[in-house]
C-alpha positions as CSV (number, residue, x, y, z in Angstrom):
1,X,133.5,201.2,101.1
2,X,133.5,198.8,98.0
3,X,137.2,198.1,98.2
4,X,136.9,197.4,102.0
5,X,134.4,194.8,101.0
6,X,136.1,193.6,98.2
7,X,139.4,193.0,100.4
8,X,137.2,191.0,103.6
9,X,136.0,188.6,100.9
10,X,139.2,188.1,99.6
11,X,141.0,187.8,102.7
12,X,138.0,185.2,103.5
13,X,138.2,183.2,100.4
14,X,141.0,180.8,101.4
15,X,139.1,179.6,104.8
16,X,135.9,179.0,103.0
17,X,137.9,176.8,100.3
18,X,139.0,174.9,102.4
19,X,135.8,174.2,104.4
20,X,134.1,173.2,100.7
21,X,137.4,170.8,100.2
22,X,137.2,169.1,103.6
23,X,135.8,165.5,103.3
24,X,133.3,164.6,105.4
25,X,133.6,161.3,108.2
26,X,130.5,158.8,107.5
27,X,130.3,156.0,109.4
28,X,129.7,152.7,107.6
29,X,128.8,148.9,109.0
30,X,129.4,145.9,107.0
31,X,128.0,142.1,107.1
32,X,128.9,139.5,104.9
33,X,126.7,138.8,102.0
34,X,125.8,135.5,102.8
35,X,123.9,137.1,106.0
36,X,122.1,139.5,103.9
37,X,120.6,136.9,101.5
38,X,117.4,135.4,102.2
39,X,117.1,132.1,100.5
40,X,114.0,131.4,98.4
41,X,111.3,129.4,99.8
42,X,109.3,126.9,97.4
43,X,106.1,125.9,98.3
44,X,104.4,122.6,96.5
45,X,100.6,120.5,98.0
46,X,101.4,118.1,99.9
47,X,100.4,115.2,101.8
48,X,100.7,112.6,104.9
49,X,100.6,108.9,103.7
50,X,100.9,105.4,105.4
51,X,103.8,103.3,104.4
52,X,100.9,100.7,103.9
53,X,97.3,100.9,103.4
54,X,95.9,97.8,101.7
55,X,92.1,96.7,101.3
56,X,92.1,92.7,102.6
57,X,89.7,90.9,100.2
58,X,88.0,87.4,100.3
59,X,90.2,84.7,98.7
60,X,87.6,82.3,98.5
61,X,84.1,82.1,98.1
62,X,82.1,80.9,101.2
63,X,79.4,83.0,103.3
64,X,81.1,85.6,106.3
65,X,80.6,83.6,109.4
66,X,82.6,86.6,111.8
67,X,83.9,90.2,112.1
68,X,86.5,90.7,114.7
69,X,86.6,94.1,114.3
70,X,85.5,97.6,114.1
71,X,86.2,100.8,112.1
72,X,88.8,102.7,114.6
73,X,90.3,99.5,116.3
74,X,94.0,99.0,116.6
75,X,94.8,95.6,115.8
76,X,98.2,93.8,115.8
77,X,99.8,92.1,113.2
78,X,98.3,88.1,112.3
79,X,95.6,88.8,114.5
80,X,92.3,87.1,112.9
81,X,90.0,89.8,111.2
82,X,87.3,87.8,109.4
83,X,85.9,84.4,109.9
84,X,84.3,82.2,106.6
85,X,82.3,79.7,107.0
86,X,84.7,76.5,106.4
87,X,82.9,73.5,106.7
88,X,83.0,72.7,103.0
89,X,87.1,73.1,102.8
90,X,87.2,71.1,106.7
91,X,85.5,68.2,104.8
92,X,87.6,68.3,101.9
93,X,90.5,68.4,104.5
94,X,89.4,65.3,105.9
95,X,88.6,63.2,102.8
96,X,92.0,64.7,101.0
97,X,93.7,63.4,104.3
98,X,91.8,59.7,104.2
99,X,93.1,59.1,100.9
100,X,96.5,59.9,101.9
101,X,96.3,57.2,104.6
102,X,95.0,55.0,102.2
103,X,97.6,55.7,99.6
104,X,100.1,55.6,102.7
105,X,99.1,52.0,103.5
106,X,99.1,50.4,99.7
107,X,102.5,51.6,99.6
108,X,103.7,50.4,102.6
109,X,102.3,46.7,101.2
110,X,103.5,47.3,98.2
111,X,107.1,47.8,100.1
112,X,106.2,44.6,101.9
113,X,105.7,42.7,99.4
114,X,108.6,43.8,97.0
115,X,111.2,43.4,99.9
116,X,109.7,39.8,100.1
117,X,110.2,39.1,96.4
118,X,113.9,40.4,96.8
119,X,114.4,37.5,99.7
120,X,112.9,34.9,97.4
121,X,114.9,35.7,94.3
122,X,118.3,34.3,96.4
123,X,116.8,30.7,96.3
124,X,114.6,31.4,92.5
125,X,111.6,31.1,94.4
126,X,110.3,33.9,92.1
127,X,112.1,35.5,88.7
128,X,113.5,38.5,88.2
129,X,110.1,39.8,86.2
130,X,108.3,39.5,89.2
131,X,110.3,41.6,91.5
132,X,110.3,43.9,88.3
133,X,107.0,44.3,88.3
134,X,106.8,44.7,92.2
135,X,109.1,47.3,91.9
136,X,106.5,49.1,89.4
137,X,103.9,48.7,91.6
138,X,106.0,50.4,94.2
139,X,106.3,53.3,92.4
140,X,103.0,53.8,91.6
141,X,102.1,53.7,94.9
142,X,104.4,56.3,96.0
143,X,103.5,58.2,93.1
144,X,99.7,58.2,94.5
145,X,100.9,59.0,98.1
146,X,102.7,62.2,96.7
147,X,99.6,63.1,94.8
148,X,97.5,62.4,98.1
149,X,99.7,64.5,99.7
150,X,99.7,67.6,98.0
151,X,96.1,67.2,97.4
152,X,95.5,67.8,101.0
153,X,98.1,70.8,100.9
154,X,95.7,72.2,98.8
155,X,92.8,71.7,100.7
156,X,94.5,72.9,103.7
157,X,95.4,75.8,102.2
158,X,91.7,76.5,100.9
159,X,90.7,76.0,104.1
160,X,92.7,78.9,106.2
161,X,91.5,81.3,103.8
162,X,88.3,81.0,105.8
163,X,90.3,82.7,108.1
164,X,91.3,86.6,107.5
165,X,94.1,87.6,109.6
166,X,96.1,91.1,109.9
167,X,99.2,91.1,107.6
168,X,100.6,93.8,109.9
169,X,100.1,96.1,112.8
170,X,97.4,98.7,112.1
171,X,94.2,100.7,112.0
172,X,90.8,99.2,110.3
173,X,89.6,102.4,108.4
174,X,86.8,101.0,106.4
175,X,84.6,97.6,106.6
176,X,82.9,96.1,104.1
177,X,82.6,92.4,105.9
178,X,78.7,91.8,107.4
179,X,78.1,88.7,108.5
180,X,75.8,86.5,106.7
181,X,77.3,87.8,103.4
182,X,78.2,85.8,100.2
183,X,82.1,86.9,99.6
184,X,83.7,85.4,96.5
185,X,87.7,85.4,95.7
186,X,88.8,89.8,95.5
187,X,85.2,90.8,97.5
188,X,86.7,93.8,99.6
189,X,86.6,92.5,103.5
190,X,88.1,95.2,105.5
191,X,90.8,98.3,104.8
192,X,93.6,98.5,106.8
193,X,96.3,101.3,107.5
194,X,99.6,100.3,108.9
195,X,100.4,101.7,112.6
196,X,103.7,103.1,112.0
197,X,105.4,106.1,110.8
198,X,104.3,108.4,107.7
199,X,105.9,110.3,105.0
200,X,104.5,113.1,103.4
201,X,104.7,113.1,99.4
202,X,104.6,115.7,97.5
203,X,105.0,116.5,93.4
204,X,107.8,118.4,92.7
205,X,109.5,120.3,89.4
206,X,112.6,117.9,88.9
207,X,115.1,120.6,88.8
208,X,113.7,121.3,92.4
209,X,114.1,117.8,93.4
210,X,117.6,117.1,92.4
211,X,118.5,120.0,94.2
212,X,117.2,118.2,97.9
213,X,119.5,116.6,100.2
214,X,119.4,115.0,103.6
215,X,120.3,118.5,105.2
216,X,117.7,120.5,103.3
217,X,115.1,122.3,105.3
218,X,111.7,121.7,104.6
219,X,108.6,121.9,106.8
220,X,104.9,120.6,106.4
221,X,102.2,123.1,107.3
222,X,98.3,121.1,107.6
223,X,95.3,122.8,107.0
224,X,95.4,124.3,110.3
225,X,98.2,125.8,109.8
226,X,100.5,124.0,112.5
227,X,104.2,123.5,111.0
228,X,105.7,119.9,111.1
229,X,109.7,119.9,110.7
230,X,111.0,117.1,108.0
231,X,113.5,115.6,106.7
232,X,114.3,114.9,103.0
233,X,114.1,111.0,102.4
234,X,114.0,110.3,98.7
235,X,113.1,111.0,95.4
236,X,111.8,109.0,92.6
237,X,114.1,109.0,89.9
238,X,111.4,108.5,87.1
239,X,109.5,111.9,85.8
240,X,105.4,111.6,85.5
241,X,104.7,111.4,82.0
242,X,101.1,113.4,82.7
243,X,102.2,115.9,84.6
244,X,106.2,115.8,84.3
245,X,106.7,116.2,88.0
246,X,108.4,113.8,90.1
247,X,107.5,112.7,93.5
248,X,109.5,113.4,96.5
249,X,109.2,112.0,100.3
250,X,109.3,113.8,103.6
251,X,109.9,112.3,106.8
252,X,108.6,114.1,110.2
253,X,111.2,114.9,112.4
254,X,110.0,114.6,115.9
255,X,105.9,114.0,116.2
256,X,104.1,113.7,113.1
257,X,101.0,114.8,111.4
258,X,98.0,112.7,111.3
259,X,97.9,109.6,108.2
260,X,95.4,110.8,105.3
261,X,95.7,114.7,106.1
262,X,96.6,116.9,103.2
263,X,98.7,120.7,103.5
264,X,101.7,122.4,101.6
265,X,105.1,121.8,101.4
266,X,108.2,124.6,102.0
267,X,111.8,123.7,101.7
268,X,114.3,126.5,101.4
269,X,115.5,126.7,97.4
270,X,119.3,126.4,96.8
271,X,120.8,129.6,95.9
């Protein structure tokens, strides 16, 4: 009985062999690595600014006669914001522009008269001093009509600052301007933020930002969470001494996010 066991295991031995030594079918997928690796994402604070925001401030000093406008309104560009009260610089207008008359006509006499001394010189009806010394008197004259003249330059000029118009297209945020105030030359009048589009900034490592180009992706999510496609626009190429960052700006591709609102930044990180 043990060698009839002994011989089925032998006989069996070969078929088990080769069932052990049989390699086994697995079925394998491939991608390309590039589809498998997920690029970084960098994340940085961010937010939307106006290409301009400027505060408008009294050039003069005179008392505020008129406000045009309100906090909210849209206004267009040289549209008048604030009134002064100019009656002193319309005087000085006036008297500057008497003077020049009267400048204007003592040279015109003093042409007269030198052209007739010229005429009279054929026939030595005068000397040659004389029409010398007309000729001075000319030239004094003219001399005073220039001065005249840019003396009422000058008083024109101080006169339309009484008059505080919109250097561009915008929004009046803020307004300091009552009326019946005393202004003098850098008193704040009236904030303004141009109606146009906005960029975001953002403060970014430097590596990070010389690694941006016009096709990264980046997007702007706000506080609410909504995400705002954009576009890479520039860089500044000087480093923050303070905080060694460099600041970056975003433009909105499509409809933008609100002037003045603040999120985060995400671009995808170069691999």
């Amino acid at each position: 009985m043990r060698m009839r066991w002994t011989f089925w295991i032998l006989a069996c031995a070969p078929a088990l062999l080769w069932a052990q030594t049989t390699p086994t079918t697995v079925a394998v997928d491939w991608q390309p690595l590039g589809e498998l690796l997920v690029p970084s994402t960098d994340r940085a604070a961010a937010e939307v600014l106006p290409r301009q925001r400027s505060q408008l401030a009294a050039e003069t000093s005179a008392r505020v006669a008129a406000v045009s406008v309100e906090v909210g309104q849209r206004v267009d560009a040289d549209t008048l914001l604030v009134r002064l009260d100019g009656r002193d610089a319309e005087l000085r207008v006036a008297a500057t522009r008497a003077a020049l008359q009267a400048a204007e006509a003592s040279a015109n006499l003093a042409q007269v008269r030198l052209d007739k001394a010229r005429r009279l010189i054929e026939n030595d009806y005068v000397s040659a001093d004389e029409v010398k010394e007309r000729e001075a008197i000319l030239a004094g004259e003219l001399a005073t009509v220039a001065m005249r003249r840019s003396d009422l330059d000058l008083a024109r000029r101080e006169l339309s600052r009484a008059q505080l118009k919109a250097p561009f297209a915008g929004w009046v945020i803020e307004r300091q301007a009552q009326v019946g105030q005393w202004v003098a030359p850098g008193s704040p009048l009236l904030t303004l933020v141009e109606d146009g589009p906005v960029e975001v900034s953002a403060q970014l490592d430097p590596v990070a930002a010389s690694a941006l180009r016009p096709d990264s992706h980046a997007d702007y999510i706000d506080e609410r969470g909504r995400r705002w496609p954009l576009r890479w626009l520039r860089s500044a190429p000087v480093i923050d001494p303070a905080t060694r960052q460099v600041e970056a700006r975003f433009g909105f591709v499509g409809e933008s996010a609100a002037a003045g609102s603040s999120g985060r930044l995400e671009w995808q990180a170069e691999s």
